[in-house]
N, C-alpha and C positions, 0 to 999 in steps of 0.2 A: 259547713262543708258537706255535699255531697258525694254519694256515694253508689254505685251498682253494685251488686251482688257478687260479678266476679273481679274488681276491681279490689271489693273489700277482699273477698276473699284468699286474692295475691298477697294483699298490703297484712293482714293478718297473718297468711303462711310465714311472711319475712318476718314480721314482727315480732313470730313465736321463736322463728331462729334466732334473733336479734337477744330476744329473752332470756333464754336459756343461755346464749353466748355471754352475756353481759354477766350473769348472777356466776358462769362455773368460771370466768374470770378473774371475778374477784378472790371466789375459793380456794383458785390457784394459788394469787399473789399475796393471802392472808397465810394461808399454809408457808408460804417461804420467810416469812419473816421471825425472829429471831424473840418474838413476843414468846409470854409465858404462857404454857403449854391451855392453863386454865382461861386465861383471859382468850387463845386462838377458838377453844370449843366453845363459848360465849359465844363470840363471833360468828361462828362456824352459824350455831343454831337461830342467830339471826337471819344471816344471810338465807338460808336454808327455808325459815318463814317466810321471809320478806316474798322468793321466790315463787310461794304457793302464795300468799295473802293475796298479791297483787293483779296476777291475773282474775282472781276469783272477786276482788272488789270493783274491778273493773266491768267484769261480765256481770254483776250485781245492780251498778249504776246503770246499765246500758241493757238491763232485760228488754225495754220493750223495743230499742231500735236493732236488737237479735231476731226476737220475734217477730217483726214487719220485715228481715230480712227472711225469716223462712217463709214467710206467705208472697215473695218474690220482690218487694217493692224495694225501691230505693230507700238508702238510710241515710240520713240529716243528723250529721253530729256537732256539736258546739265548737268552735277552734280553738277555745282555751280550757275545757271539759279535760279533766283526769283522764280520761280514756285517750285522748287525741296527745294530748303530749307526750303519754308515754309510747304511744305509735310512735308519736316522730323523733324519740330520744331512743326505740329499740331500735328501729329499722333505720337510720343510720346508722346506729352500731355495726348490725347484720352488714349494711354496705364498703362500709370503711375495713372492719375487719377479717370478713368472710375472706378476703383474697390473700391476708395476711396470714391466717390461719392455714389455710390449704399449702401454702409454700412453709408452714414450717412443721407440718406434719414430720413426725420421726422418719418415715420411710422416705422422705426428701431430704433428710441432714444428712442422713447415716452416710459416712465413708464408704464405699464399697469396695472403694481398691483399695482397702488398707487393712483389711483384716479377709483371714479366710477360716471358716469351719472345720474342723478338721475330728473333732469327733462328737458327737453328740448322743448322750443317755436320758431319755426321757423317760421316768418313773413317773407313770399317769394315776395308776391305780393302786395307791397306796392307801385310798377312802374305799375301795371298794369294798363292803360285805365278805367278801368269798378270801380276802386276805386278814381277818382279825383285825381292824383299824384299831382298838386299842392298844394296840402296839403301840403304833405311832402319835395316837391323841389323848391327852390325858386330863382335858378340859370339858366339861360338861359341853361349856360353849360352843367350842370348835367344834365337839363330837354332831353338834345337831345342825350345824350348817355344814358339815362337810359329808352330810346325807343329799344335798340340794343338787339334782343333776347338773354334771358341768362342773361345777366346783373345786377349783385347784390348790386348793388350800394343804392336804397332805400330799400333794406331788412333788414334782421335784426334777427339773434338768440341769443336767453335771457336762458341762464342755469343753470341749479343750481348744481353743481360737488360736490362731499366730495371728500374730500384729505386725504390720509392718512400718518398721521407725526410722523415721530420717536419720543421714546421719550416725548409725547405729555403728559404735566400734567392735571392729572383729569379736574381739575378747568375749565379747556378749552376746553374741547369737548365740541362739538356740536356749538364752536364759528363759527360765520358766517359772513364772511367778501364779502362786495361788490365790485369787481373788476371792473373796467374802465380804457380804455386808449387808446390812439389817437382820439380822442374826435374831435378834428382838426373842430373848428370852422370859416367857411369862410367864408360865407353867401349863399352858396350854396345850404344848406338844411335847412329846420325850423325849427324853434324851438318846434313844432307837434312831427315832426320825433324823436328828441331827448327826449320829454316828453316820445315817449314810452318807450323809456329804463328805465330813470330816475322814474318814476311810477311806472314802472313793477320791479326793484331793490326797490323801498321803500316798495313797496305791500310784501316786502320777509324777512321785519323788522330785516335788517340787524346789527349785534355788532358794527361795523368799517367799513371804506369805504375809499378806495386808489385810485386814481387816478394815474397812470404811465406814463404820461407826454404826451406833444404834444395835447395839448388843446387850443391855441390861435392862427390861422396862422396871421391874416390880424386886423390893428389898428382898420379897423370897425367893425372887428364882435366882439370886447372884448364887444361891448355892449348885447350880445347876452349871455355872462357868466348869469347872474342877472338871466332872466327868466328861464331861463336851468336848473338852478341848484337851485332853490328858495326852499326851503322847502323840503331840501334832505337834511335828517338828522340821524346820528346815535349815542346809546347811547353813545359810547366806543370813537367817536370822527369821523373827519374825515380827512383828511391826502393827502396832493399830493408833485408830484415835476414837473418838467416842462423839456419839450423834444427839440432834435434839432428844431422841428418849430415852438415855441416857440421864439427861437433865429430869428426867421424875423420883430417881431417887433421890433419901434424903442428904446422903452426899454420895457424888457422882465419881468423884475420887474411888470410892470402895471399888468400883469395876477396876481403874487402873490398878491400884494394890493387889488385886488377884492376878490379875493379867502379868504384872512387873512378877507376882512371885511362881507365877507356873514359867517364867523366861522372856516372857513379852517386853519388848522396846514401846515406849510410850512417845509416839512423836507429835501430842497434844503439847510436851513439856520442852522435845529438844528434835534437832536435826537426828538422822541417824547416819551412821558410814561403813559400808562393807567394803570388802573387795571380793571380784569377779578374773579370775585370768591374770593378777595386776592391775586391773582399771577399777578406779573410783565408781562407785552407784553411792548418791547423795539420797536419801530418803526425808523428805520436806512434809511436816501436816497440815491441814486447814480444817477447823472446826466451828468456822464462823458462819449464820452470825450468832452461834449458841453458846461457845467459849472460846475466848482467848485467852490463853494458859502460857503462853510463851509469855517470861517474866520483864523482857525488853525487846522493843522489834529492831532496835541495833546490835544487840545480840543474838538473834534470830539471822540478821546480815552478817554479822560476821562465820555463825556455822556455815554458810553459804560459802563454802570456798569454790574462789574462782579456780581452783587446779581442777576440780571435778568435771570431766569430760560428760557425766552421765547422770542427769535426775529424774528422779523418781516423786510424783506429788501425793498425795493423799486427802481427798478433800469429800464431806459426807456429803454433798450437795454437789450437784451440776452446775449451779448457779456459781459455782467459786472459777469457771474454764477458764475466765478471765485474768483472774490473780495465778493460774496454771501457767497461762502463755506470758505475765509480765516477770513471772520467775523465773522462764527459762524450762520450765520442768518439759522432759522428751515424751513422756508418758505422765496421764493422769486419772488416778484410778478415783471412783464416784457410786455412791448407791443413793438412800434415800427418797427417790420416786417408786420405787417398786415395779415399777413399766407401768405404772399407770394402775394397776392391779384387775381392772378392766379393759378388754382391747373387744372392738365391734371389726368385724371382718371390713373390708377395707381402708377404712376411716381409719383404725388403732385407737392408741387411749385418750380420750376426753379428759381426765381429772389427773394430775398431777402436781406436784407441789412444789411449783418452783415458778420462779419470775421469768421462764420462759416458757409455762404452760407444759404441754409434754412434747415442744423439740426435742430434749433432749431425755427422755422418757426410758429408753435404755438402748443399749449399743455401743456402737465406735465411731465418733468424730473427729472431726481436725479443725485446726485453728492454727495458723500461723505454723510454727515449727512441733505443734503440741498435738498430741494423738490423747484423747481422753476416751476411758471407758464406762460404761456407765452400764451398773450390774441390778437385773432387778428383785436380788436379794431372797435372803432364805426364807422368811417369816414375815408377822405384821400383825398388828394388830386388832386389824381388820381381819373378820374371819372370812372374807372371801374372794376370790381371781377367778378370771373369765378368759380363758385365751393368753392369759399371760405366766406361764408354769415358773415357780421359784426358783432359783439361779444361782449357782455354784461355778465357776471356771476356773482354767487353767490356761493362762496367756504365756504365749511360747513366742520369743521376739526373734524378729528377722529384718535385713535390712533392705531397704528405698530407698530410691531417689526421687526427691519432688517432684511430686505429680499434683496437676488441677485435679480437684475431689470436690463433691457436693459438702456443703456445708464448713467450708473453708471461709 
């Protein structure tokens, strides 16, 4: 197989897209699955190798037909040659799903007419110098990556969104529910940093307050739950379930136990039921596929009472929309991607953890009768965000009528 200069040089550019497409792909779809946390970072570090190995072995086999193409000549590659196959296994990749990918960018899902802004606080400079960051960082770790310009790691936006929900009964407008999730307690940041969220959500005298899981990583910081969360209160209740990192303690129980004893409803274990004005709000959870704790799912059916005009889902994953819309649920709240934790100016975030990449990366969607929100969370692991600031809200419901939306 021959070859010109600029011929390669196209079929190369695509190849590289193809590359990179293919390896943060799999990234994605290893991260969403329900594997153990240790066997995912195995994983991870292969993929990650495989990644750099492969081009670099290929550029290795094919020095000299690189260098006869810098002295302009044509290059003659073998058609069954390691180098050629994986061309032609990346760059169909690159063609097949480059167009798939662009249509499912976030900023092409996102609902637009179904949600509106309505206040926004953005705390940028909570890492800067001139503000004492040890206030807020108490991690050697974090402290030295959140010197790195750009880096969002101790910021923080606090919002307040209406939503707009089909079908919404009277009784319930203007209900206003506090959103949190990947809370992800290490001992990395203090519990300063977290009072502001938790302050600035109580300061907005919220109905109900959902926590969507990934609140506990490490046995020492559960003692960190208590002050965090002391005196976060609301009238209508307050509600969580618990996310894959969650699952690193040595039992993941102990987060609920704190949680059940500061007042928290555990809806890992059971439905929950308030009342609003006289109308039913059903609170439903989904912690899969990291735990299933409900003790019978015909049990689970029958808390599901049909008299409930109004449900509420709770699911750590985006990946669960689907079990949102076969439940019925009107709203469904979602963390877990973190927005990606990296967003590139146009494009948005490349790495996401979920079986649909970062569609659904953070924001508000629709589906069928279901309005899902998807928060990109207070904390992480990772000590570092690019364009994507931590995330606190306050969803304030109002009512619609069906309308065509992107990403329905």
């Amino acid at each position: 197989m021959e070859f010109g200069p600029l011929i390669l040089f196209v079929l190369v550019s695509v190849a590289a897209v193809g590359h990179l497409g293919l390896w943060i792909w799999l990234y994605n779809r290893i991260n969403a699955t329900g594997l153990r946390r240790v066997t995912i970072k195995r994983i991870e570090k292969l993929l990650v190798l495989a990644c750099g190995i492969i081009p670099i072995t290929i550029l290795a086999s094919e020095f000299r037909s690189i260098w006869l193409l810098f002295e302009g000549n044509k290059v003659t590659l073998q058609p069954y040659s390691l180098a050629v196959v994986y061309l032609i296994v990346v760059v169909l990749f690159a063609i097949l799903f480059t167009p798939f990918w662009i249509l499912d960018r976030p900023q092409f899902a996102i609902a637009e007419n179904r949600f509106e802004l309505l206040e926004c606080d953005d705390l940028k400079q909570l890492q800067h110098p001139q503000t004492n960051a040890d206030l807020y960082v108490q991690g050697s770790r974090f402290r030295k990556m959140a010197r790195l310009p750009g880096n969002q790691i101790v910021s923080m936006q606090r919002n307040r969104k209406r939503l707009y929900i089909e079908d919404l009964p009277d009784e319930l407008k203007g209900l206003r529910i506090a959103h949190l999730s990947d809370i992800h307690l290490t001992g990395q940041l203090s519990n300063s940093f977290y009072r502001l969220a938790i302050d600035w959500l109580s300061e907005q005298s919220p109905d109900l307050i959902v926590i969507a899981g990934d609140i506990v990583d490490y046995q020492s910081a559960l003692k960190q739950l208590k002050p965090v969360l002391e005196g976060f209160r609301a009238p209508l209740g307050m509600a969580f379930i618990l996310g894959n990192h969650d699952k690193r303690l040595a039992d993941p129980l102990d987060v609920c136990r704190e949680l059940c004893a500061l007042g928290w409803t555990d809806l890992g274990q059971s439905a929950m039921h308030v009342e609003k004005n006289g109308t039913t709000i059903e609170l439903i959870g989904n912690e899969l596929p990291w735990f299933q704790r409900y003790p019978d799912e015909t049990i689970l059916e029958e808390n599901r009472s049909t008299k409930s005009p109004w449900r509420l889902g709770v699911a750590h994953t985006p990946d669960q929309f689907g079990w949102g819309v076969a439940n019925r649920c009107n709203l469904l709240l979602c963390g877990h991607t973190h927005g990606g934790q990296i967003r590139l100016p146009v494009v948005g975030p490349i790495i996401a953890p979920s079986w649909y990449g970062s569609r659904y990366a953070s924001g508000v969607f629709a589906k069928s009768s279901t309005l899902m929100h998807v928060s990109r969370g207070l904390s992480g692991v990772h000590p570092f965000r690019w364009g994507c600031l931590p995330e606190v809200s306050i969803l304030e419901l109002a009512a619609t009528k069906r309308k065509p939306c992107l990403g329905g």
